[in-house]
Structure formats: structure tokens, C-alpha cells
Backbone as CSV, one residue per row, in Angstrom:
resi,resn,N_x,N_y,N_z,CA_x,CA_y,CA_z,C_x,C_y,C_z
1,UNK,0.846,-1.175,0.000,0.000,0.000,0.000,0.889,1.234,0.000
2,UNK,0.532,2.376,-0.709,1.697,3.424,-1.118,0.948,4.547,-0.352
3,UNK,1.070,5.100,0.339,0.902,6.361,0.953,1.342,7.380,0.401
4,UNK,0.501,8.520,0.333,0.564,9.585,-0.492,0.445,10.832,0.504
5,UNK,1.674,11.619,1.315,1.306,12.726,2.222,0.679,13.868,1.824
6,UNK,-0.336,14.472,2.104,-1.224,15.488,1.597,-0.802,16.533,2.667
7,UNK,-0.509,16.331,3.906,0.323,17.882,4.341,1.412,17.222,5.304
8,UNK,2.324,18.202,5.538,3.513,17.941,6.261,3.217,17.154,8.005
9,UNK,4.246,16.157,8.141,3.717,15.584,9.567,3.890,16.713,11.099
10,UNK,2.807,16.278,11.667,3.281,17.462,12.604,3.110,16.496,13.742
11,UNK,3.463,16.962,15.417,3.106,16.430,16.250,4.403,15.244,16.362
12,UNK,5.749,15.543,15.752,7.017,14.437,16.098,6.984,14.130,17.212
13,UNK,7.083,13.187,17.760,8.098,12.433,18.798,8.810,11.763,18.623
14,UNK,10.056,11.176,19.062,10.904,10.228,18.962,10.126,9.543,20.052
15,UNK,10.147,8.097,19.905,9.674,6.767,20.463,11.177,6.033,21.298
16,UNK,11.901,5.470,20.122,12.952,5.291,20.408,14.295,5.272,19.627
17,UNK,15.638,5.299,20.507,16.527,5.451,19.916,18.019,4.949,20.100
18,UNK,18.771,4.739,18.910,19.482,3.461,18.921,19.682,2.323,19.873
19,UNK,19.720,1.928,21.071,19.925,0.433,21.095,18.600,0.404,21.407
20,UNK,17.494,1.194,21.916,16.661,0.621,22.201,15.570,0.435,21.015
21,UNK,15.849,0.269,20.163,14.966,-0.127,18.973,15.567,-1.722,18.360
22,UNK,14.171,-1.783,18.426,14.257,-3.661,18.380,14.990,-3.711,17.331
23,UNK,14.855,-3.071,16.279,15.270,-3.789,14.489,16.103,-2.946,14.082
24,UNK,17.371,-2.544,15.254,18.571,-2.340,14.785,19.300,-2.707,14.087
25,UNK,19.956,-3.745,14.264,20.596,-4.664,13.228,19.920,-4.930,11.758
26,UNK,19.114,-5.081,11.588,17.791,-4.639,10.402,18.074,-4.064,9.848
27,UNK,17.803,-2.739,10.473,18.105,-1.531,9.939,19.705,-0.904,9.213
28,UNK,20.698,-1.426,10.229,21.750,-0.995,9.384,21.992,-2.156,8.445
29,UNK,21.550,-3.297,8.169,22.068,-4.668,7.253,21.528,-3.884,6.100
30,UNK,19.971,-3.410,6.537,19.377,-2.582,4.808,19.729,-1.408,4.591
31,UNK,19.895,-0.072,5.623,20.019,0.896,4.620,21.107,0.908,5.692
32,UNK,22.488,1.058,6.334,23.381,1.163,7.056,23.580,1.690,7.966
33,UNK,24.792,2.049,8.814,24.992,2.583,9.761,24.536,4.251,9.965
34,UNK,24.294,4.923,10.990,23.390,5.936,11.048,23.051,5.801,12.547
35,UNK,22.637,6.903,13.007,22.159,7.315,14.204,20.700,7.301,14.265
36,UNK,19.987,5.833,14.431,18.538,5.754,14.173,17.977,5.960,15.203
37,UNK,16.860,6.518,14.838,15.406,7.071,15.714,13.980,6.214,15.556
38,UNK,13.366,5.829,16.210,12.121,5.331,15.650,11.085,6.487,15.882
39,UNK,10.284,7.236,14.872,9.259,7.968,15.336,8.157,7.872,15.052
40,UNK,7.185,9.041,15.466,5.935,8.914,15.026,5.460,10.278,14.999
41,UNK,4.428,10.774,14.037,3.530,11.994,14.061,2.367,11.650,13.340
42,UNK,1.166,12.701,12.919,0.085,12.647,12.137,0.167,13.952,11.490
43,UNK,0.007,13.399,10.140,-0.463,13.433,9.121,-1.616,13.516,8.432
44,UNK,-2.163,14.100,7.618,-3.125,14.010,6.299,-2.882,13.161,5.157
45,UNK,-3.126,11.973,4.829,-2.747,10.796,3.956,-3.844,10.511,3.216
46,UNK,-3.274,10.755,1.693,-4.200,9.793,0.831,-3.535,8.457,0.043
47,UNK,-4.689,7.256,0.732,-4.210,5.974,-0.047,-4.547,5.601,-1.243
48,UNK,-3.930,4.215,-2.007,-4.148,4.273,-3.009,-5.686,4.398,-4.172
49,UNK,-6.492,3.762,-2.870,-8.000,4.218,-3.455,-8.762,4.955,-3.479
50,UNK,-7.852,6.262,-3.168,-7.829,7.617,-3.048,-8.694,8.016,-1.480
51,UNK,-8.940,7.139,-0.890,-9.701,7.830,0.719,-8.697,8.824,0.974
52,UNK,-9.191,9.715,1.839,-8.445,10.799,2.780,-8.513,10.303,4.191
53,UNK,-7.519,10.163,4.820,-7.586,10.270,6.261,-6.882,11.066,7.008
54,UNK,-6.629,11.692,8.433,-5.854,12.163,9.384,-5.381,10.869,9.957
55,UNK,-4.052,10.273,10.013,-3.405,9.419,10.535,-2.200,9.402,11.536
56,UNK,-2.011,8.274,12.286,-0.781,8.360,13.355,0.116,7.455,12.381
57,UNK,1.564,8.186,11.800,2.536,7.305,11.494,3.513,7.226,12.145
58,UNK,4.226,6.059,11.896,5.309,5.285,12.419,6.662,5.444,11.626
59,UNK,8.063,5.735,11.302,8.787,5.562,10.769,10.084,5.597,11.531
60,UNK,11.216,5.021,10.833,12.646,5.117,11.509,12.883,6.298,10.756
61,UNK,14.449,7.056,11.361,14.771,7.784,10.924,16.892,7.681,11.058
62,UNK,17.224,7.973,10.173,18.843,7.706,10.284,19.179,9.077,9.740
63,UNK,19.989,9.236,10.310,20.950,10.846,10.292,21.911,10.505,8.957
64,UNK,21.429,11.417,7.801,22.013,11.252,6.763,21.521,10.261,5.829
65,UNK,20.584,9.631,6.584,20.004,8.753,5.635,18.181,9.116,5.159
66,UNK,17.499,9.106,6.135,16.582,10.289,5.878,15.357,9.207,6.548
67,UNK,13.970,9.431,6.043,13.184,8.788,6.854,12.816,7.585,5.937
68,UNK,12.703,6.543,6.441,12.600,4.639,5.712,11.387,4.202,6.552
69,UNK,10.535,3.309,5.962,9.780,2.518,6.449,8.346,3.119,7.111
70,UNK,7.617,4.343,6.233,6.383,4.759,6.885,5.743,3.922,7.102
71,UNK,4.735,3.573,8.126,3.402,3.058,8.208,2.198,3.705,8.858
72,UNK,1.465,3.268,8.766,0.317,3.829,9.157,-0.104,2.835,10.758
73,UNK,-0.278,3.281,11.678,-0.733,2.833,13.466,-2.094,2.721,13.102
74,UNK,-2.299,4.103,13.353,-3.869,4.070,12.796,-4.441,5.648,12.803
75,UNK,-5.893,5.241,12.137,-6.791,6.664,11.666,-7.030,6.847,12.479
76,UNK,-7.028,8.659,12.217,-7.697,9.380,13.423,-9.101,10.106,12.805
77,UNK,-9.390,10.443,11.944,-10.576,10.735,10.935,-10.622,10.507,9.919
């Protein structure tokens, strides 16, 4: 499923960060070494069958590497 951001995420937090994120090793085997973050904010997202929602996403983040692996937690409207 391809997510399509319709406005900028607001509401960041960092969750967690380097050792304490489960899928460290993961993470640097696929996109490499980096100072990873796991976060989350919401968003305005349209999916591929064009619905609109306000959503809570999930993504890592690596310094220099940029943000990998959005998902969607869940809708908020």
C-alpha cells in the first residue's frame, strides 16, 4: 500500500533510539549505519484508493540517511 502525504507531519516524537529499537541490526544490514530514531507523528494521507484520512505514522529515521519505512498505526478521521 503506497501512501501519499497530503500535508507535512506534525506532532514528532521520537519513540525510540538506537539500542533501544528492536530492528537495529535490520536496519543498518538494509540501509546502514546511522544514528537511528524510531518515530511517530500525524499526518493528512491519501491511499491508493484515493480515501483521505488524518493518521498516526510510524517511521525510523537515520541521520544522513533520511526517513525509511512509513506506516500507518492508525486513523484518526
Amino acid at each position: 500500500m503506497d501512501i501519499k502525504l497530503l500535508s507535512p507531519i506534525g506532532n514528532v516524537e521520537t519513540i525510540a533510539s538506537g539500542h533501544g529499537i528492536r530492528n537495529l541490526n535490520r536496519l543498518i544490514k538494509i540501509y546502514g549505519r546511522a544514528n537511528w530514531r524510531k518515530m511517530k507523528g500525524i499526518a493528512r494521507i491519501q491511499l491508493d484508493d484515493g480515501a483521505v484520512f488524518e493518521a498516526e505514522l510510524h517511521w525510523y529515521e537515520g541521520h544522513g540517511i533520511g526517513r525509511e519505512e512509513l506506516k500507518i498505526k492508525r486513523y484518526l478521521s
